[in-house]
N, C-alpha and C positions, 0 to 999 in steps of 0.2 A: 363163752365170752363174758358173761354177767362174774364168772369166777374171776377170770383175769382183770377185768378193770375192775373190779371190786377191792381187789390187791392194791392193783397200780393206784390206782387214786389213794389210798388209806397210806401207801407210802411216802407218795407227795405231802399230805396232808402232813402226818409226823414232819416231813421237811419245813412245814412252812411255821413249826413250832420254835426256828432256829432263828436267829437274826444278831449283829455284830452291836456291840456298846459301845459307843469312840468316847473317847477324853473322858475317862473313868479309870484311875491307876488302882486303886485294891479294891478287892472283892470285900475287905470288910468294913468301910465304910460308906459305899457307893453300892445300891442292890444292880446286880448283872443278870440280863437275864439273856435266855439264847429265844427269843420272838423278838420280834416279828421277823419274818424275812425269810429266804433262804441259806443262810450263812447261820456262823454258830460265832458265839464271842468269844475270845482266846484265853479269858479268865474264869475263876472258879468261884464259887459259891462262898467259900471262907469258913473255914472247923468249925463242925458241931450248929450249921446252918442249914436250913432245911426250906429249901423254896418251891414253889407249886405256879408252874404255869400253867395257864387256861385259855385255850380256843374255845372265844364262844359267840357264834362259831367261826368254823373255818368252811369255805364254799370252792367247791371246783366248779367251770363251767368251761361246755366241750359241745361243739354240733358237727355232726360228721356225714354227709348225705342227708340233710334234711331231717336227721335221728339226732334228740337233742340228749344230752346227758348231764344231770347235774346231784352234785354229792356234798351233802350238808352231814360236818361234822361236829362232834364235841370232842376237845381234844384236850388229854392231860399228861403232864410232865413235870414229875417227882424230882428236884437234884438235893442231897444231902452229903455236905464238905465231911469229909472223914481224917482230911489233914488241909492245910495251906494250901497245898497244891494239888491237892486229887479231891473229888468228888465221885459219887455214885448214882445213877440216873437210872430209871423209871419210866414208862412212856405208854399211852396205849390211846385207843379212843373209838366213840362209836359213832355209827356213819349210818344217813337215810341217803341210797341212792334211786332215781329217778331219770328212766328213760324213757322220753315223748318219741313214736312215731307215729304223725300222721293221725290216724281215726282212734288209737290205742297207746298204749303208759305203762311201763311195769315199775313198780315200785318195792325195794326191798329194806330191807335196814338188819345192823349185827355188828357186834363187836370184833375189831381190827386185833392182829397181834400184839402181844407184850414185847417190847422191846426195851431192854437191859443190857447197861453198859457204863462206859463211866470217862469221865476226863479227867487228861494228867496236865495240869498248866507246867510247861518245861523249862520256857525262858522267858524274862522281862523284858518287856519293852526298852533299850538303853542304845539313843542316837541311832543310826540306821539298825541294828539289830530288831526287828520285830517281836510283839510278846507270841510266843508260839504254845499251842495244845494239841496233843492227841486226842479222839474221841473213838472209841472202838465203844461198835456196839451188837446186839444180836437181836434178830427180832426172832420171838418165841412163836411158833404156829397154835394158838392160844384161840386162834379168833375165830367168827363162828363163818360156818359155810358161805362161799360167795366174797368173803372179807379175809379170807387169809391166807397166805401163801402154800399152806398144807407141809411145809419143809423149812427149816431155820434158814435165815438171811443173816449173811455177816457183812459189818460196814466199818469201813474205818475212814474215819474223817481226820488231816490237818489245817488247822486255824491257825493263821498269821495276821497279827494287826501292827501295823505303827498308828501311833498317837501325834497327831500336827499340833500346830498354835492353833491358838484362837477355837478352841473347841472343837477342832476338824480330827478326822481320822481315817485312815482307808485298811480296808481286809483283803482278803485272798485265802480261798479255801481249794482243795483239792480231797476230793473222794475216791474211795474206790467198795463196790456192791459186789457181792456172792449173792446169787440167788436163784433157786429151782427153776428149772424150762421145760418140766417133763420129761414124764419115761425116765427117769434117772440123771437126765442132763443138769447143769448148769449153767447161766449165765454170767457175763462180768458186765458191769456198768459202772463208768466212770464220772465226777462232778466235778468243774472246775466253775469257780464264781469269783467277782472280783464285787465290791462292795467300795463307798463313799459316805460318811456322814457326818452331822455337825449339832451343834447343841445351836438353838434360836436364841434369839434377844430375852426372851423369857426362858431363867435356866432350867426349868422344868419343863420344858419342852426341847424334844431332840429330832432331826429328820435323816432319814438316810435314800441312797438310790444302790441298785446293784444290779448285775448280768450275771447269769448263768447258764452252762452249757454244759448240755446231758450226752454220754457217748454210751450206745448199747451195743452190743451181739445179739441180745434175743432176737429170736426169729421173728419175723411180724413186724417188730416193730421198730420203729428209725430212731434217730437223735434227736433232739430236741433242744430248747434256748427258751431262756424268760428274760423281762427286762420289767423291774418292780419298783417299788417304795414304799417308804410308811414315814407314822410317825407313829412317839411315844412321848405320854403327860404321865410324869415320875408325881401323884399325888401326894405322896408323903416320901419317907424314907424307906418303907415296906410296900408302898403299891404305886402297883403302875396300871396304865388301863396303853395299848395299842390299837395302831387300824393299821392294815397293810393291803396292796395288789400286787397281782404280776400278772403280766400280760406275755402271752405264748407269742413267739414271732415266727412258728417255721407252721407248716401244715399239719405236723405231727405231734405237735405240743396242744398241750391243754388249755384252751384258750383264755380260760382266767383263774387265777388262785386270787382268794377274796380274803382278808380275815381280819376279828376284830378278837380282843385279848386283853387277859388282867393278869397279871401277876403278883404273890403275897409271899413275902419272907418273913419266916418263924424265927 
């Protein structure tokens, strides 16, 4: 058990390094980044750019029977533009997990898998036409005992955003997970999110909200649903600092994703 949610959480977390940019047309004069959030933003990084986001940290919290569980991580995410429209991406991160029962605590920590992969931004945003990305990615079994799947995970994500007036925007992502279940088996899990946001009265300040809804086959364990937010303070034209939650809504969900984040483009 400490193997498998060791995993599972280290995979949310990477998830919660993703989040949508509304009212932002190019990647090269506007920094894009994919934090906060659950969703990824439909645009790219911009040639010969090379940006670094940071969960610092990122918190899961989960009590299940009076057994409390929580996973504090450091989280990083490499993208470097290799053309206009595609970028290559980098990801990994380390994790102290912590489970209270009662009169006793086990406490572990270890780095999670390397996951590599990359987005192809395919179409622009133009009148109902959404700006659309692929994101395929693989996560490397790289990470140490307890934190890693022990078998590659393959993911492919699409990202749709339109761009409204007034600094608004809405997303819509949909997933699909390859991932080991033992004894040689695999699993498939699916992601579908819809996302909301808007840029404040101060233009360096942006808010967003979103839902999302997890569908699995793995054995054990059921579907799941979040319903979150954040904001982001764009400090300069290369950094951003975020805060974001999501709050689990079904029994089977994690009952909080927490995270706070900076981002720096080179």
């Amino acid at each position: 058990m400490m193997k498998l949610h060791g995993f599972m959480v280290g995979s949310i977390v990477l998830m919660v390094t993703a989040g949508a940019a509304f009212g932002q047309e190019t990647a090269s004069s506007a920094m894009v980044t994919d934090r906060p959030g659950l969703l990824f933003s439909s645009l790219t990084v911009g040639r010969g750019v090379l940006l670094a986001e940071l969960g610092v940290p990122s918190v899961s919290l989960n009590e299940i029977s009076d057994v409390k569980f929580r996973t504090t991580s450091l989280v990083a995410l490499l993208r470097y533009g290799v053309s206009a429209n595609v970028e290559l991406r980098l990801g990994s991160l380390y994790s102290q997990s912590r489970i209270d029962f009662g009169p006793g605590d086990l406490t572990d920590s270890g780095f999670g898998d390397v996951e590599v992969g990359a987005k192809w931004h395919v179409l622009d945003n133009a009148g109902s036409r959404p700006s659309f990305a692929l994101i395929p990615s693989v996560m490397l079994p790289t990470g140490d005992d307890g934190f890693s799947a022990e078998d590659p995970v393959y993911q492919l994500n699409a990202m749709s955003e339109w761009t409204l007036s007034n600094g608004c925007g809405i997303g819509a992502l949909a997933g699909v997970l390859n991932g080991p279940a033992g004894n040689d088996d695999r699993y498939f899990q699916e992601t579908f999110g819809l996302s909301a946001g808007r840029s404040l009265p101060s233009p360096a300040w942006s808010a967003y909200g979103e839902v999302v809804y997890v569908v699995t086959d793995l054995d054990g364990a059921e579907n799941s649903s979040f319903l979150g937010g954040g904001i982001k303070l764009l400090m300069s034209n290369d950094f951003q600092l975020d805060l974001s939650f999501d709050r689990g809504l079904t029994d089977a969900s994690t009952d909080w994703l927490l995270g706070f984040g900076a981002s720096v483009r080179f």
